[in-house]
PDB file with SEQRES, HELIX, SHEET and CRYST1 records, atoms N, CA, C and O in Angstrom:
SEQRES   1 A   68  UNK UNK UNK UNK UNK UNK UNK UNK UNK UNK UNK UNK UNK          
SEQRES   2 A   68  UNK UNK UNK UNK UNK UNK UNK UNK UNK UNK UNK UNK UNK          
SEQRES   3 A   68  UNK UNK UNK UNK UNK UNK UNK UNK UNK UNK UNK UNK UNK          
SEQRES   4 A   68  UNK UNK UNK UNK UNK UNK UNK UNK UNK UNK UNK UNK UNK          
SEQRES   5 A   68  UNK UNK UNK UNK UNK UNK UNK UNK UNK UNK UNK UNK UNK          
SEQRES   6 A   68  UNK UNK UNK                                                  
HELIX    1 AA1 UNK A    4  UNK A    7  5                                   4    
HELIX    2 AA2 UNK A   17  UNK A   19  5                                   3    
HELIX    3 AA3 UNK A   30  UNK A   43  1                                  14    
HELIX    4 AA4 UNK A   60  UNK A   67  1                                   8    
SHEET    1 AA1 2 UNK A  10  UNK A  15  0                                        
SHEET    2 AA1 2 UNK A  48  UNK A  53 -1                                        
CRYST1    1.000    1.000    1.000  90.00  90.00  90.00 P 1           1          
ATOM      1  N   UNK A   1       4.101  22.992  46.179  1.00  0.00           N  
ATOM      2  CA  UNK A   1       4.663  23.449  44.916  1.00  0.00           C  
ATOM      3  C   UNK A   1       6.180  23.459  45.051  1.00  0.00           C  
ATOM      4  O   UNK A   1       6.752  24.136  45.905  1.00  0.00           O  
ATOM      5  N   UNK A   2       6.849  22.626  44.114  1.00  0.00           N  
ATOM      6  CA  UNK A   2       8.253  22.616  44.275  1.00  0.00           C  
ATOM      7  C   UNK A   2       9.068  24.076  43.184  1.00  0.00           C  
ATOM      8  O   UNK A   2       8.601  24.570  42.158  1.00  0.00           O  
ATOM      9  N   UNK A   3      10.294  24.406  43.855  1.00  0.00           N  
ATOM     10  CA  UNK A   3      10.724  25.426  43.891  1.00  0.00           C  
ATOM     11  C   UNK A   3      10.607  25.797  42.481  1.00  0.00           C  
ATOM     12  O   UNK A   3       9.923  26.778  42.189  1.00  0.00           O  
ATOM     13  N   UNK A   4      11.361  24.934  41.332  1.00  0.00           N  
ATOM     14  CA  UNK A   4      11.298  24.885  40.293  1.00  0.00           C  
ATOM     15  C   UNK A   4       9.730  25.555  39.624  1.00  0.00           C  
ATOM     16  O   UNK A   4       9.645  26.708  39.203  1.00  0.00           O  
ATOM     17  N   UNK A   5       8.773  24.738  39.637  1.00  0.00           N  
ATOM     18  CA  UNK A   5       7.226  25.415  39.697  1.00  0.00           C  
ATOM     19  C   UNK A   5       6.994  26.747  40.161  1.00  0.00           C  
ATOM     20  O   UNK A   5       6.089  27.469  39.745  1.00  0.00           O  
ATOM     21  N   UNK A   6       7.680  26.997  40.873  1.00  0.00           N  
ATOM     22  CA  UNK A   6       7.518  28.612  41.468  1.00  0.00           C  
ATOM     23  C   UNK A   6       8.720  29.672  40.841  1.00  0.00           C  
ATOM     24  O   UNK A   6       9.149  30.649  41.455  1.00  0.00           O  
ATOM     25  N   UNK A   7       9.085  29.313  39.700  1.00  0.00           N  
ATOM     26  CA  UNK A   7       9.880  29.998  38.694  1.00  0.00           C  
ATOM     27  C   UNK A   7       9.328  30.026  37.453  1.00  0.00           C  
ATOM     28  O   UNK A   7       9.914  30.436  36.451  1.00  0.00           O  
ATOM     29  N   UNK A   8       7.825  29.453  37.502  1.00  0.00           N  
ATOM     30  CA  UNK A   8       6.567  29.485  36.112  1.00  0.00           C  
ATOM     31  C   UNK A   8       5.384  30.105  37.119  1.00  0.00           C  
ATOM     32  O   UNK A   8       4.646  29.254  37.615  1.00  0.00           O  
ATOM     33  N   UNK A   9       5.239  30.897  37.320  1.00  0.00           N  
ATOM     34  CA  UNK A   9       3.991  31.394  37.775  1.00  0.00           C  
ATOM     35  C   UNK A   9       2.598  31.340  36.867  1.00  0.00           C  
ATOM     36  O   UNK A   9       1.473  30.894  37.088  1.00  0.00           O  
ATOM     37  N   UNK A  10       3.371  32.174  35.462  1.00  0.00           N  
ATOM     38  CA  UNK A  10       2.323  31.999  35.064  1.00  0.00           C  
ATOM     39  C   UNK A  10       2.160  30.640  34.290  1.00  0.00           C  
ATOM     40  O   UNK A  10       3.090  29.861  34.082  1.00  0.00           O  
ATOM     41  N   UNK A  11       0.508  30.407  33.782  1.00  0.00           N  
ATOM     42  CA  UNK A  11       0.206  29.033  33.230  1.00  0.00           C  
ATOM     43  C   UNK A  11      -1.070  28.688  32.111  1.00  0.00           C  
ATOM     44  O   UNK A  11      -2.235  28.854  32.472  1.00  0.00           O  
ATOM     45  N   UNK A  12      -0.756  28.215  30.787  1.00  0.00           N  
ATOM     46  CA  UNK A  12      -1.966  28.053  30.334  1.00  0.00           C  
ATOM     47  C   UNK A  12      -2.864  26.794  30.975  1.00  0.00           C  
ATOM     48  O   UNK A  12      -2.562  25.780  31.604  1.00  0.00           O  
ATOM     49  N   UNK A  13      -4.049  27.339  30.525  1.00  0.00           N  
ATOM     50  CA  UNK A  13      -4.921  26.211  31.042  1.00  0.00           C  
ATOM     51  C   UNK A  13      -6.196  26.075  30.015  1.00  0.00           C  
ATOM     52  O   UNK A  13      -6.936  27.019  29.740  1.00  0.00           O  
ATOM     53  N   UNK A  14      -6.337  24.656  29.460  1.00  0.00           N  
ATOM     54  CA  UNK A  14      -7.602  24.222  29.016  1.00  0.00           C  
ATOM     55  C   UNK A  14      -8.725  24.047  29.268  1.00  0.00           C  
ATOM     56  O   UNK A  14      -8.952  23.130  30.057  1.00  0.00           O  
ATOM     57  N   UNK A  15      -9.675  24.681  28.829  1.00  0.00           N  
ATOM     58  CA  UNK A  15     -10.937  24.609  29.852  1.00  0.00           C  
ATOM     59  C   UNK A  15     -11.570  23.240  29.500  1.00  0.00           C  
ATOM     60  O   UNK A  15     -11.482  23.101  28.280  1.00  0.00           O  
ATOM     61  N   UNK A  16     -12.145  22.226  30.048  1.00  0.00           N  
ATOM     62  CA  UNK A  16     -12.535  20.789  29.759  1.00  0.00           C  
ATOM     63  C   UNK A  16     -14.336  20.902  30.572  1.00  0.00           C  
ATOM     64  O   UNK A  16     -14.700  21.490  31.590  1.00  0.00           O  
ATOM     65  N   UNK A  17     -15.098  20.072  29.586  1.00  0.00           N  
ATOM     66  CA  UNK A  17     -16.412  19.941  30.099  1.00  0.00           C  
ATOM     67  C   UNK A  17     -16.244  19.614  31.569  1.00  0.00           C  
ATOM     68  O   UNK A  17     -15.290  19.033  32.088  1.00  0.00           O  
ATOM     69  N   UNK A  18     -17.374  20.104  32.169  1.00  0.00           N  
ATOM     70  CA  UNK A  18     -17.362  19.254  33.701  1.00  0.00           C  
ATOM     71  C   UNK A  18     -16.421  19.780  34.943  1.00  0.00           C  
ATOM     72  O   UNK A  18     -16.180  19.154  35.975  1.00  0.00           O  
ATOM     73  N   UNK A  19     -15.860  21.345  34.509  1.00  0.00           N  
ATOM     74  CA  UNK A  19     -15.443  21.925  35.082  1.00  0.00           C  
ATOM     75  C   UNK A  19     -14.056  21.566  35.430  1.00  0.00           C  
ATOM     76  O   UNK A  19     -13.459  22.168  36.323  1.00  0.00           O  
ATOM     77  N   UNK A  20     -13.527  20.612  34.759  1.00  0.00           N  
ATOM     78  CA  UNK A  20     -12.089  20.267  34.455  1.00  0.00           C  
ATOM     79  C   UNK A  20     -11.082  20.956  33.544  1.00  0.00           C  
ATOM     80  O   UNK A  20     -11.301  21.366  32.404  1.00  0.00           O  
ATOM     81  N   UNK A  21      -9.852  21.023  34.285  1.00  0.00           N  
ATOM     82  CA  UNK A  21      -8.560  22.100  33.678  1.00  0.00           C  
ATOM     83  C   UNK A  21      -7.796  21.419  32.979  1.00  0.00           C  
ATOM     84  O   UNK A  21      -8.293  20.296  32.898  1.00  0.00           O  
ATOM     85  N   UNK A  22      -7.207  21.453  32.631  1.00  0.00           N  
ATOM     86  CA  UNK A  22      -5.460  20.716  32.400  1.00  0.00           C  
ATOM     87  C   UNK A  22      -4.589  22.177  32.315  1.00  0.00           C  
ATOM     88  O   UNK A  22      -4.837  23.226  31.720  1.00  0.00           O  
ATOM     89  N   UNK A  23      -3.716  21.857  32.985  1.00  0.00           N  
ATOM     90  CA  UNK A  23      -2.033  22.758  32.324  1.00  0.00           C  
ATOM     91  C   UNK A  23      -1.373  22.195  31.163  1.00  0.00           C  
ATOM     92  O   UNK A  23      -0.868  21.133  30.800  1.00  0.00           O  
ATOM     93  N   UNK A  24      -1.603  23.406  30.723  1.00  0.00           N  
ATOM     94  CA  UNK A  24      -0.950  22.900  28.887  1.00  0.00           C  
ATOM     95  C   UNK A  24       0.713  23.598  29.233  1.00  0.00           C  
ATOM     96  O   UNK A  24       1.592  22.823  28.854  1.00  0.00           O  
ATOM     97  N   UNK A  25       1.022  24.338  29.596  1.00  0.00           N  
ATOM     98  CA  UNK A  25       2.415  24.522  29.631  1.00  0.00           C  
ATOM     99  C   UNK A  25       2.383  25.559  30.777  1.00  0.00           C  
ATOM    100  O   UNK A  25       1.301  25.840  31.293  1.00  0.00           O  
ATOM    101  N   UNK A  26       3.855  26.301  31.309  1.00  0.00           N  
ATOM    102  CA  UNK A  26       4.227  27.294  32.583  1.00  0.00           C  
ATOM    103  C   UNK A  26       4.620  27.842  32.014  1.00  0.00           C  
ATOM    104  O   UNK A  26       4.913  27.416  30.897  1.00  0.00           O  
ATOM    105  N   UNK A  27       4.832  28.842  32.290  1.00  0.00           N  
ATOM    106  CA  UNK A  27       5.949  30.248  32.091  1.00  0.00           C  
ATOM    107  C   UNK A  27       6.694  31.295  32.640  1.00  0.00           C  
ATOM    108  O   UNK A  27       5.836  32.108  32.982  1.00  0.00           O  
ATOM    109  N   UNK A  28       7.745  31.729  32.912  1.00  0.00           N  
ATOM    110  CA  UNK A  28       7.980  32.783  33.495  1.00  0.00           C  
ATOM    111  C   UNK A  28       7.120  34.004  33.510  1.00  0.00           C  
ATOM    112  O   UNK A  28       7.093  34.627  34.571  1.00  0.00           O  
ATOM    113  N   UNK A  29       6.472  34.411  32.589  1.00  0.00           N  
ATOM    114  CA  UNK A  29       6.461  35.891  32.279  1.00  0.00           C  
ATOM    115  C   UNK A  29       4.995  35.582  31.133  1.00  0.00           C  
ATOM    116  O   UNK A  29       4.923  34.605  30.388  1.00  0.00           O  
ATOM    117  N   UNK A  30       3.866  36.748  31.257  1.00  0.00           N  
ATOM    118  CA  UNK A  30       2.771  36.737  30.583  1.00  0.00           C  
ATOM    119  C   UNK A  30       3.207  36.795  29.461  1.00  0.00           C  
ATOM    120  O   UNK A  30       2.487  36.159  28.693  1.00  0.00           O  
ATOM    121  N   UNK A  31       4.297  37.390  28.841  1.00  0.00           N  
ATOM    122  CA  UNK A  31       4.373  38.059  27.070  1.00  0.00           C  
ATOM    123  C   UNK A  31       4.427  36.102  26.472  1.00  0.00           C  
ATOM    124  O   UNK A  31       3.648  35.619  25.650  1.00  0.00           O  
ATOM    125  N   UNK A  32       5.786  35.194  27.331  1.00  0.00           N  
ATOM    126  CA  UNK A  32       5.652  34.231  27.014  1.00  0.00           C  
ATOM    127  C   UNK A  32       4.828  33.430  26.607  1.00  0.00           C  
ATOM    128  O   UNK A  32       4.799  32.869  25.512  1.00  0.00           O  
ATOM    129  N   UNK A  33       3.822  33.306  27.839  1.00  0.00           N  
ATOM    130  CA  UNK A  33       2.566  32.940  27.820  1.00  0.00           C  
ATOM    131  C   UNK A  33       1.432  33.120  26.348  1.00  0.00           C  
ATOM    132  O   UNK A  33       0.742  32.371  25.657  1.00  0.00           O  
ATOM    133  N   UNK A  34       1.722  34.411  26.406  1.00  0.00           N  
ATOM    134  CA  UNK A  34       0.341  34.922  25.417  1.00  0.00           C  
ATOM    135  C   UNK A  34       1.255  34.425  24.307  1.00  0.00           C  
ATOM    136  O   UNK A  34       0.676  33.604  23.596  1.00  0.00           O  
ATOM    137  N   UNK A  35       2.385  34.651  23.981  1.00  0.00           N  
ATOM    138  CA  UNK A  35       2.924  33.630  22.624  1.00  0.00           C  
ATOM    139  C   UNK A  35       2.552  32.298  22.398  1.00  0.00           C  
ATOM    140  O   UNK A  35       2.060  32.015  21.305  1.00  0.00           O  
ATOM    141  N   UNK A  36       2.687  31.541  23.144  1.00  0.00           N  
ATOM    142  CA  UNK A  36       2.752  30.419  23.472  1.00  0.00           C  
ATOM    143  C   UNK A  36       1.117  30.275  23.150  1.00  0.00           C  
ATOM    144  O   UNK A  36       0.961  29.288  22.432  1.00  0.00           O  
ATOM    145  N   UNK A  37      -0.433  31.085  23.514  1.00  0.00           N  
ATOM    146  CA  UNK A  37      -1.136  30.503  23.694  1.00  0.00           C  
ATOM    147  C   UNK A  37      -1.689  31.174  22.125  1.00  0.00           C  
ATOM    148  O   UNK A  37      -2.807  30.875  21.707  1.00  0.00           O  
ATOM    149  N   UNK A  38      -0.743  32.120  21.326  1.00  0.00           N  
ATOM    150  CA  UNK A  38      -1.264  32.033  20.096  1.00  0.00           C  
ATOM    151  C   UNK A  38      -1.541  30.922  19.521  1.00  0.00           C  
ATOM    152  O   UNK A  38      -2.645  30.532  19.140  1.00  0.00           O  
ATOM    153  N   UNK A  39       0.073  30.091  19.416  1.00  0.00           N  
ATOM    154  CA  UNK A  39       0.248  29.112  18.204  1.00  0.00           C  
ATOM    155  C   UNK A  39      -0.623  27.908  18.866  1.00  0.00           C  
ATOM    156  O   UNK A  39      -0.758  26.934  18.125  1.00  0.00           O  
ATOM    157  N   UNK A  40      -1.313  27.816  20.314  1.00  0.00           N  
ATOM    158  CA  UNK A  40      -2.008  27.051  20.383  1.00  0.00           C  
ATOM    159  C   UNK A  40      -3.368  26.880  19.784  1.00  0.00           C  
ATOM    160  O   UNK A  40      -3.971  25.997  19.173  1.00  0.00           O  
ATOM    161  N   UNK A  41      -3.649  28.362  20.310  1.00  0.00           N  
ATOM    162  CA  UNK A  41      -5.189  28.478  19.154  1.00  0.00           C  
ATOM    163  C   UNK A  41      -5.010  28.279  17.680  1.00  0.00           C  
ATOM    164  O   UNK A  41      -5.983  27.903  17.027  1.00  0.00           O  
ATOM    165  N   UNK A  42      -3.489  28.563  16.904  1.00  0.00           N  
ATOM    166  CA  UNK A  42      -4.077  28.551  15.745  1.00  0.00           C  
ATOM    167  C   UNK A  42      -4.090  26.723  15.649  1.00  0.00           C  
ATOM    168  O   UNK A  42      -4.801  26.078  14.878  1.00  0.00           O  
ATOM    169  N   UNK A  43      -3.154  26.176  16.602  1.00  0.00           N  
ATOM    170  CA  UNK A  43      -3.073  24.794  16.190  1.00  0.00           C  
ATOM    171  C   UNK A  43      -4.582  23.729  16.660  1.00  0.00           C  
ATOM    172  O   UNK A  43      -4.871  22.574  16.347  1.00  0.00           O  
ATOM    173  N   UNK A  44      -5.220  24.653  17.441  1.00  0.00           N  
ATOM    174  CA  UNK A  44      -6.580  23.788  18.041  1.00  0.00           C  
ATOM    175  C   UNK A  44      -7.462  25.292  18.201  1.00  0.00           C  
ATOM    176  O   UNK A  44      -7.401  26.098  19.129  1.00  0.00           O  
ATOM    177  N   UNK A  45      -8.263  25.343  16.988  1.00  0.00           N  
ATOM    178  CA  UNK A  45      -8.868  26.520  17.511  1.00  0.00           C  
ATOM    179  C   UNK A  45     -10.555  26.493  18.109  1.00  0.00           C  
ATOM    180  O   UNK A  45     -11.308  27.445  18.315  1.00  0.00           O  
ATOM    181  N   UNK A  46     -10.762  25.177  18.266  1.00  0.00           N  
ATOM    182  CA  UNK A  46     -12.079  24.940  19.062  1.00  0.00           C  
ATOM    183  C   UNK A  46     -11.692  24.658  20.372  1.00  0.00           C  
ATOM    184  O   UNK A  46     -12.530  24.100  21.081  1.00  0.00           O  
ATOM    185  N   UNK A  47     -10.426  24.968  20.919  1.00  0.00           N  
ATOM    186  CA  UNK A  47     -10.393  24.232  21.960  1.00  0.00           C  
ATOM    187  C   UNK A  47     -10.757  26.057  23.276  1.00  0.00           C  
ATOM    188  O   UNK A  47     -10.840  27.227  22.902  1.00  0.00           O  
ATOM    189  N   UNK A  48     -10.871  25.493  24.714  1.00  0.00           N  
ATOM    190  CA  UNK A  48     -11.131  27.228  25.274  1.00  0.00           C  
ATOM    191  C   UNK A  48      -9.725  26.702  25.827  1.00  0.00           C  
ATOM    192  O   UNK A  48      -9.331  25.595  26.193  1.00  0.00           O  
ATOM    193  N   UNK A  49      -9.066  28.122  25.720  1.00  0.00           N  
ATOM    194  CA  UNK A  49      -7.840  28.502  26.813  1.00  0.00           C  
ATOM    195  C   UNK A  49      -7.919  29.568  27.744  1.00  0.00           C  
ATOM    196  O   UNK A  49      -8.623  30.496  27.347  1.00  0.00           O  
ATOM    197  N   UNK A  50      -7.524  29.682  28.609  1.00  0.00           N  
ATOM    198  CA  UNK A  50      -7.332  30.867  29.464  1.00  0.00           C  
ATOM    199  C   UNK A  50      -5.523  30.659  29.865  1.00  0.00           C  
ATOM    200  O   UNK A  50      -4.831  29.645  29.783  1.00  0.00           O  
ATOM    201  N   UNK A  51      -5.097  32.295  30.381  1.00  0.00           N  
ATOM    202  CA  UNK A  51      -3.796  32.453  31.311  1.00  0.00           C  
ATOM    203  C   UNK A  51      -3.898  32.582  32.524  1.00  0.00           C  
ATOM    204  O   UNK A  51      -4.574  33.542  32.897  1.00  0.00           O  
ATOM    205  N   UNK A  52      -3.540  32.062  33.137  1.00  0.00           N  
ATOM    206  CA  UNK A  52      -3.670  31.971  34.586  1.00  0.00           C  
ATOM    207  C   UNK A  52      -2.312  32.925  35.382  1.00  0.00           C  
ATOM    208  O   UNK A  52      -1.250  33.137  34.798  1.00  0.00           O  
ATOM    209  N   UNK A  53      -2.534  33.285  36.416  1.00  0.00           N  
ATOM    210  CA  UNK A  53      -1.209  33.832  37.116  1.00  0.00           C  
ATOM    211  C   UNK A  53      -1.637  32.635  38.364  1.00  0.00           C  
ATOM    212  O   UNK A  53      -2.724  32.437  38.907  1.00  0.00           O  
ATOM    213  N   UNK A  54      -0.513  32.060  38.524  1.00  0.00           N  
ATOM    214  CA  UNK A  54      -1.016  30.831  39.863  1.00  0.00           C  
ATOM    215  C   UNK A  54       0.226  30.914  40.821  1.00  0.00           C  
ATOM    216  O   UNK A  54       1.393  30.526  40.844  1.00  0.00           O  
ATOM    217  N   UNK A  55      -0.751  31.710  41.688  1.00  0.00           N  
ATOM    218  CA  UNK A  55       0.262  31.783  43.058  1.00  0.00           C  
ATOM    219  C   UNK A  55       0.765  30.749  43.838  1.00  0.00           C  
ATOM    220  O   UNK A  55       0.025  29.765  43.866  1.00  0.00           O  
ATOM    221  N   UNK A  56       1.916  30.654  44.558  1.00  0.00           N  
ATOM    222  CA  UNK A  56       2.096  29.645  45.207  1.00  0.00           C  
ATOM    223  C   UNK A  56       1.140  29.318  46.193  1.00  0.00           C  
ATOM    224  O   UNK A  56       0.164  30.068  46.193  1.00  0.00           O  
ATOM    225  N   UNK A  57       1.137  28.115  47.310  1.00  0.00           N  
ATOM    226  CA  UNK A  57       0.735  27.845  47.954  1.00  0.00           C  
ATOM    227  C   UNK A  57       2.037  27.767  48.844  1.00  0.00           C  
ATOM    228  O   UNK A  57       3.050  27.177  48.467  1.00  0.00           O  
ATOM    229  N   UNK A  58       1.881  28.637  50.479  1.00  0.00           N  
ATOM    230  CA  UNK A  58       3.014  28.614  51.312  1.00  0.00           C  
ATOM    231  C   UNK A  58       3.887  27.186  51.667  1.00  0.00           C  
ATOM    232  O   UNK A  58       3.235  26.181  51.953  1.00  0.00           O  
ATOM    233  N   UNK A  59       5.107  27.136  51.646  1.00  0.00           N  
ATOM    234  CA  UNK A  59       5.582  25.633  51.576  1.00  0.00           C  
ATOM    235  C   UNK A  59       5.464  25.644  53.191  1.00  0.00           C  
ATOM    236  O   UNK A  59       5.321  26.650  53.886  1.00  0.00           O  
ATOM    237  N   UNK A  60       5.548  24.426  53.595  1.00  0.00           N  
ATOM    238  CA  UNK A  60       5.145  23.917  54.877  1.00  0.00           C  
ATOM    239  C   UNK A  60       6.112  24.623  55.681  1.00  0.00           C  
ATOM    240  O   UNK A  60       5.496  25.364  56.447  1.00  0.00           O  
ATOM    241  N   UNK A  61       7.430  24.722  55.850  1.00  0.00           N  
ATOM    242  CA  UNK A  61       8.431  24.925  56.039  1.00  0.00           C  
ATOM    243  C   UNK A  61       8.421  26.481  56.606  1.00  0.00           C  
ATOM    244  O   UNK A  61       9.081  26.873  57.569  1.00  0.00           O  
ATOM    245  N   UNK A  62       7.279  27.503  55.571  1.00  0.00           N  
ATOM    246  CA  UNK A  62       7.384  29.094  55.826  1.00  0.00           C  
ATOM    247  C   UNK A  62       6.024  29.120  56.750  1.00  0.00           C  
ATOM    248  O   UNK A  62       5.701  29.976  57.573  1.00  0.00           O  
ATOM    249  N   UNK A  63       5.460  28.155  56.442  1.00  0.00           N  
ATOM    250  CA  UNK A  63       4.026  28.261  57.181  1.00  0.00           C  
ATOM    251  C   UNK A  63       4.634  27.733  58.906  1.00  0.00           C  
ATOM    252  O   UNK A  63       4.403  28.559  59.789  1.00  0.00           O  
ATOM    253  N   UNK A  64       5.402  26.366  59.360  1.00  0.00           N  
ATOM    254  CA  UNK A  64       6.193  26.773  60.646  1.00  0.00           C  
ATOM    255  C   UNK A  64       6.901  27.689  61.106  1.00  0.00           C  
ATOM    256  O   UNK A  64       6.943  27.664  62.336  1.00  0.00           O  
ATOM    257  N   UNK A  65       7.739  28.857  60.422  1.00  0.00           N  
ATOM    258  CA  UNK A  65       8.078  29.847  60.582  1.00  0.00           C  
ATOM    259  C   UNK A  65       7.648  30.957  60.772  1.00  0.00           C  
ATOM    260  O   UNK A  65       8.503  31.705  61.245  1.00  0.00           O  
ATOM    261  N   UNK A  66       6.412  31.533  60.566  1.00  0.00           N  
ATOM    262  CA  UNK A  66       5.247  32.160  60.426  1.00  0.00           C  
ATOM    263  C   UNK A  66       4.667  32.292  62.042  1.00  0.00           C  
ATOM    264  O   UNK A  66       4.497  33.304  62.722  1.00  0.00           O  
ATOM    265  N   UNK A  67       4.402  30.630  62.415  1.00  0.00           N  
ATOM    266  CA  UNK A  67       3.660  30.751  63.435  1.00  0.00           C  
ATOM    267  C   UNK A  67       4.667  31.345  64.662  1.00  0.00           C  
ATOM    268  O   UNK A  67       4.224  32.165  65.466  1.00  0.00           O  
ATOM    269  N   UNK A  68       5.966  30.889  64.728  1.00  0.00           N  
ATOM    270  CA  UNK A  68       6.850  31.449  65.619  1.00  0.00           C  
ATOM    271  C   UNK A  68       6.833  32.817  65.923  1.00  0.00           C  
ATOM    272  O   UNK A  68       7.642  33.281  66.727  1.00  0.00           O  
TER     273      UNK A  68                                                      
END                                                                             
């Protein structure tokens, strides 16, 4: 996850048959988020959304530092 990405934690996500996601957009901050995933429902309202909080994954870099 590049640094940038780890300044949107949080994230909407589309739920897709077959157990498939997509990221519909990032965000800093949930209030954003839940705005953001109004005007989506009203603009697609059959579609499923959820908010995600998506933690990083340790960059390689802290994970060699770690083991030291």
């Amino acid at each position: 996850m590049t640094y940038s990405e780890r300044l949107y934690p949080w994230a909407i996500v589309r739920l897709l048959p077959k157990m498939q996601r997509v990221v519909v957009g990032r965000y800093r901050n949930r209030s954003d988020a839940e705005g953001h995933l109004q005007a989506i429902k009203r603009l697609m309202p059959d579609g499923e959304f959820v908010i995600i909080f998506d933690l990083p994954e340790p960059m390689d870099e802290e994970v060699e530092e770690s083991r030291e």
